[in-house]
C-alpha positions as CSV (number, residue, x, y, z in Angstrom):
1,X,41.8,-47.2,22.6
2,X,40.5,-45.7,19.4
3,X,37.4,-44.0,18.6
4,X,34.4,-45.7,16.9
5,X,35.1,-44.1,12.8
6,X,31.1,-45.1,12.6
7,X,29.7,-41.2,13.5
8,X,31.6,-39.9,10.8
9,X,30.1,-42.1,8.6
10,X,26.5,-41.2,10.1
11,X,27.4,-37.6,9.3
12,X,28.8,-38.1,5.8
13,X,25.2,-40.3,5.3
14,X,23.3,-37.4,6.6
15,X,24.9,-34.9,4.6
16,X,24.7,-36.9,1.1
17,X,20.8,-37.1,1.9
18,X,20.5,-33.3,2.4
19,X,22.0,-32.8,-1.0
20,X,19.7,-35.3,-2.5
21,X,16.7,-33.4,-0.9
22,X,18.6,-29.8,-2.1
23,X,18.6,-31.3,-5.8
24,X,14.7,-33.0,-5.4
25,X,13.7,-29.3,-4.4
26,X,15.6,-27.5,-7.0
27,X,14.0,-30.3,-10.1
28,X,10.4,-27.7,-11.1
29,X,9.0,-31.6,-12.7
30,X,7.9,-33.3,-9.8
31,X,8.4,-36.8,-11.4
32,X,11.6,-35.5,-12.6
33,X,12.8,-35.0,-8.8
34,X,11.3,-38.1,-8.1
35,X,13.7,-39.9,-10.3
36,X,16.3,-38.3,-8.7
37,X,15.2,-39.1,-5.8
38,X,14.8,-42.9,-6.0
39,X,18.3,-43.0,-7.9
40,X,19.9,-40.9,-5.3
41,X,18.6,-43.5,-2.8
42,X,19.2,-46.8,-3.8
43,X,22.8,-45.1,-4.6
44,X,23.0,-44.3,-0.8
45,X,21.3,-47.7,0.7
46,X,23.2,-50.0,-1.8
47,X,27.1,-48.3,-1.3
48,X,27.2,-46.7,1.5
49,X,28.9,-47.4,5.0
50,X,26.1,-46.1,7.3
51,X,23.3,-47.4,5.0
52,X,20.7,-49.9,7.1
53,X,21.3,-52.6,4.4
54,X,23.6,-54.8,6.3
55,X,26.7,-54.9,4.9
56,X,27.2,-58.1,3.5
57,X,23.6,-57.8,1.9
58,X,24.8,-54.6,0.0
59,X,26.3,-55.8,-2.8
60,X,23.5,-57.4,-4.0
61,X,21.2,-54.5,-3.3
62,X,19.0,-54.2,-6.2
63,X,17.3,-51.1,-5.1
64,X,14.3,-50.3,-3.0
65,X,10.8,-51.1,-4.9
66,X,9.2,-48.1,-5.6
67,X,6.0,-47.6,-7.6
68,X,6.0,-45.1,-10.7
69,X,5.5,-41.8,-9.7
70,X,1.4,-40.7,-9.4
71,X,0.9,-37.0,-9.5
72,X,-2.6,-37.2,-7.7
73,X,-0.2,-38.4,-4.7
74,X,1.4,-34.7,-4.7
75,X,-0.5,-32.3,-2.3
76,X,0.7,-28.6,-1.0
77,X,-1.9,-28.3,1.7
78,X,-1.8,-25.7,4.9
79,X,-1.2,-26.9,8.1
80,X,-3.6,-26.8,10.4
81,X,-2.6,-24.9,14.2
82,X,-5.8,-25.4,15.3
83,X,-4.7,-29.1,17.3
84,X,-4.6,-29.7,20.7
85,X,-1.1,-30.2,22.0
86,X,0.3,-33.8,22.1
87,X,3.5,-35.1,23.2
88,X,5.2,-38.6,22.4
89,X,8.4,-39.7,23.9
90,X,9.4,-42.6,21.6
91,X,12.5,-44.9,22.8
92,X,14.7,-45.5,20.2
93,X,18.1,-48.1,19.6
94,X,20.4,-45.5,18.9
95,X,19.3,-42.3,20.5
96,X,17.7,-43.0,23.4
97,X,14.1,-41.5,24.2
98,X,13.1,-38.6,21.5
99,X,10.6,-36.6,22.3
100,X,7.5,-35.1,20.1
101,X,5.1,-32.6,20.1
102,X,2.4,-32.3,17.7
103,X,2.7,-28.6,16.0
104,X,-0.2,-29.1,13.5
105,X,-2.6,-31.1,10.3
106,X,-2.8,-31.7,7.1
107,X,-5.8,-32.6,5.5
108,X,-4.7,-34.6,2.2
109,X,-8.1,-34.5,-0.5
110,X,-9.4,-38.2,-0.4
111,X,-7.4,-39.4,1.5
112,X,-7.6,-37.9,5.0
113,X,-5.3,-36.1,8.0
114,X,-2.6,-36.5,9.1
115,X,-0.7,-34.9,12.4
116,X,2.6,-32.8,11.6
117,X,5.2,-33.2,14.6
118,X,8.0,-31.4,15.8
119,X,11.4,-33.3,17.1
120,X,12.2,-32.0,20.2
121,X,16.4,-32.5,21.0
122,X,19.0,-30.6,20.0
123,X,18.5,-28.4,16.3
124,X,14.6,-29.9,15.8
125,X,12.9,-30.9,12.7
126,X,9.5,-32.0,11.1
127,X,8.6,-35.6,11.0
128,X,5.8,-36.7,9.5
129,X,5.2,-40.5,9.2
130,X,2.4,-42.3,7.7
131,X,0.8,-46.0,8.3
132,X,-1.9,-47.0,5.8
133,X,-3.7,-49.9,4.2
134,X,-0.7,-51.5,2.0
135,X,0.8,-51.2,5.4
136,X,2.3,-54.8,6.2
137,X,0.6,-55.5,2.6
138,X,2.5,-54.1,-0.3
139,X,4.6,-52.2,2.0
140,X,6.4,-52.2,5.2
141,X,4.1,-53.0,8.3
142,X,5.2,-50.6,10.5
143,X,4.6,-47.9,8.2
144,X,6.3,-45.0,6.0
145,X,7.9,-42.2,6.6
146,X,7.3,-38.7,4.6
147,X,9.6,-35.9,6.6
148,X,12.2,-35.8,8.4
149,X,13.9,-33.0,8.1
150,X,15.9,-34.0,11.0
151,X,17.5,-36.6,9.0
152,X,17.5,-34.2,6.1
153,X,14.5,-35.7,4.4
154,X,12.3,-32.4,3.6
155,X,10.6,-31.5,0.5
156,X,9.9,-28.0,0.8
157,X,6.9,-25.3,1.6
158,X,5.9,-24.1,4.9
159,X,2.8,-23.3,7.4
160,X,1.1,-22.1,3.8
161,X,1.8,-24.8,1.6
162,X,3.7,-27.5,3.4
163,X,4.7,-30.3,0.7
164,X,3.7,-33.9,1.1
165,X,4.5,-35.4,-1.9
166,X,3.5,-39.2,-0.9
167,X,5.2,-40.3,-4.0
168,X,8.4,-40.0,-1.7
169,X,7.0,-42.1,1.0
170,X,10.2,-44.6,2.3
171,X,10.8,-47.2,4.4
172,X,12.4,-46.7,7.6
173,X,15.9,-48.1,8.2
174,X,14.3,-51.2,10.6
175,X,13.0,-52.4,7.6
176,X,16.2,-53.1,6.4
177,X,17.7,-54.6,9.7
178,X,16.1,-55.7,12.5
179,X,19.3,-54.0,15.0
180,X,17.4,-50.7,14.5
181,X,14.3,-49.3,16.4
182,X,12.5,-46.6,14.5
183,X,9.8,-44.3,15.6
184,X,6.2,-44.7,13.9
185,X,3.0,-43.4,13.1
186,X,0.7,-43.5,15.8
187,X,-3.1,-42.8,15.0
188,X,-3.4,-39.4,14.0
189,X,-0.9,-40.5,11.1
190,X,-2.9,-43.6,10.2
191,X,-5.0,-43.3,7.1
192,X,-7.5,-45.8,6.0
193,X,-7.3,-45.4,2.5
194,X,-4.1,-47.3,0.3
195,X,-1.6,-45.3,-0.5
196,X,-0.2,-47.4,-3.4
197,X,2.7,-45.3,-4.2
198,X,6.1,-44.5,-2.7
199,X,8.4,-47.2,-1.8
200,X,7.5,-50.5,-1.0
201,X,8.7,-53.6,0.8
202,X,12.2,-54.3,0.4
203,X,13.0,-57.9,-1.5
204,X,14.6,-58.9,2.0
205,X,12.3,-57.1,4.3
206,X,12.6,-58.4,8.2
207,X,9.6,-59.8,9.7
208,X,7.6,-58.9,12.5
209,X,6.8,-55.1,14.2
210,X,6.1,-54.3,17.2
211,X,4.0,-51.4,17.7
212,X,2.8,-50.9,21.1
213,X,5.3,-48.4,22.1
214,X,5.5,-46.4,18.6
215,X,8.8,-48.1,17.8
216,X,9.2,-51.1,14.8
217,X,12.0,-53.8,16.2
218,X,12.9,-55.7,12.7
């Protein structure tokens, strides 16, 4: 009996995406990082062995949609402490039930709040996901995501100037493939408004979400 070769695939994934955030960080011209960025990722999702394309679609990966980059989507806000504490235990596909507490809000100009969260296992991280009105429109129902710095996805700043650059707004992986369960924004990371930049649906995005319990299934 072997072992499954996939974690080390997961962990050679996760490491590739922290050096694309490392180089998005060090780029000083924000659309400049951004085009790092979106090459970086459609590198990752199109080749890679842990990428949530399906395999046999990957080949003919032609890159994720993503709108040209908008500098009035860039904000370095504050984060709010002021919040009362919240907790959300999410169940997921692949990691069973992650748990998170609210540590903060931003307020983005014009557009609105949004709830800053802390991932709770082993190590921690910020995740900060976002739903809005191109949601299940122009871009995946079940929403975006903006950090993750669990998953290596962090653009920078801190409790002073936390960066939410909404230009680098992505799908998560169950829009690819339906086999994975992702955690989502619940209402304090709703915004009303469109956010009409970022990456949007992919050319074979899977159909329907269900949100009841925080988590998109395909």
């Amino acid at each position: 009996m072997s072992i499954d070769a996939s974690r080390w695939d997961v962990l050679d994934w996760r490491r590739r995406v922290q050096d694309l955030y490392d180089a998005v960080r060090a780029e000083v011209v924000p659309a400049r990082a951004h085009a790092v960025w979106v090459a970086g990722r459609d590198g990752l999702l199109g080749t890679h062995p842990a990428s949530p394309v399906p395999a046999a679609e990957r080949p003919s990966f032609a890159g994720a949609p993503v709108a040209p980059y908008d500098p009035a989507y860039r904000f370095v806000v504050p984060v709010d402490l002021d919040v009362e504490p919240a907790r959300r235990d999410v169940a997921t596909g692949t990691d069973g039930v992650v748990p998170m507490e609210r540590v903060g809000r931003v307020d983005l100009p014009a557009l609105g709040s949004l709830d800053v969260w802390w991932v709770a296992v082993y190590g921690g991280g910020l995740f900060v996901p976002l739903r809005d009105a191109t949601s299940a429109r122009t871009t995946y129902g079940g929403g975006r995501y903006l950090l993750d710095s669990v998953k290596g996805a962090d653009l920078g700043g801190g409790l002073d100037g936390l960066v939410l650059d909404l230009n680098f707004a992505y799908q998560p992986s169950c829009a690819y493939d339906d086999a994975w369960a992702c955690p989502l924004p619940g209402p304090g990371n709703t915004l009303a408004a469109p956010v009409p930049v970022g990456e949007r649906h992919a050319a074979d995005a899977h159909g329907g979400v269900g949100l009841a319990d925080g988590v998109a299934r395909g």
